[in-house]
N, C-alpha and C positions, 0 to 999 in steps of 0.2 A: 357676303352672305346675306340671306335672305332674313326680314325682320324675323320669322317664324323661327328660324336658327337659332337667334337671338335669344329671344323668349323660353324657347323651349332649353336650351344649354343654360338658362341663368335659372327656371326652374329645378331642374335636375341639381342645381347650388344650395336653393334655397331647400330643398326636401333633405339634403344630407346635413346642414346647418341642424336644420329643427329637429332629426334623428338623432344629431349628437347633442343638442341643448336637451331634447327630453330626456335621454339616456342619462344625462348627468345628475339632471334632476332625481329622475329615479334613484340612481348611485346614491346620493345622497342618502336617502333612509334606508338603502339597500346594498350599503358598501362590500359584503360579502360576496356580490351576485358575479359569479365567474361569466356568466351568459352575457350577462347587459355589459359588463368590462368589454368582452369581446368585441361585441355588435358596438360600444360606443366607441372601442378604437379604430372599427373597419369605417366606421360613418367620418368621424375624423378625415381617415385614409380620405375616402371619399370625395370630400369637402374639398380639400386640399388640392386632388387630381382637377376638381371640374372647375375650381378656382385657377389656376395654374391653365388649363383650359381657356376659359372662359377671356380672361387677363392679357392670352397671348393673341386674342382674336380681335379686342372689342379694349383693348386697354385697361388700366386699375379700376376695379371696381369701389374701390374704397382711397380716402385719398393718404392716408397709410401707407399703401403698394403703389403708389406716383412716383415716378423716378424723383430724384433730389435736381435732375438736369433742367440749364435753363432751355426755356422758356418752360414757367411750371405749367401742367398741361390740364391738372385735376379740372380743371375748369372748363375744359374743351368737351362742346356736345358731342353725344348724348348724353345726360347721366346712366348711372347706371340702371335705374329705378324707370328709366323714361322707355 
């Protein structure tokens, strides 16, 4: 896959991250709010899908989701950030 692939499927990650951290955020002083409950579990969903994505394309993006197998791999370019 093409760097542009790359970039663009790890933004689509990082916009459902920050939809579901501001959502929580909000929750916070808004713990009633059936709407933002919604929208913060579908961003969640989200997250998760393009993680899961992203992961099986290009490897863990975190080194958390690194297999336990040896040779440890967290260390092998790209990062993920790069």
């Amino acid at each position: 896959m093409a760097a542009n692939d790359r970039a663009q499927m790890l933004r689509k990650l990082q916009e459902a991250d920050f939809v579901a951290y501001d959502l929580m955020l909000y929750l916070d002083t808004h713990p009633n709010c059936q709407t933002a409950l919604t929208e913060f579990k579908e961003a969640v969903e989200k997250g998760r899908q393009y993680r899961r994505e992203f992961e099986a394309v290009y490897g863990p993006i975190t080194a958390k989701a690194s297999s336990a197998a040896a040779p440890w791999q967290w260390s092998k370019d790209p990062w993920p950030w790069n």
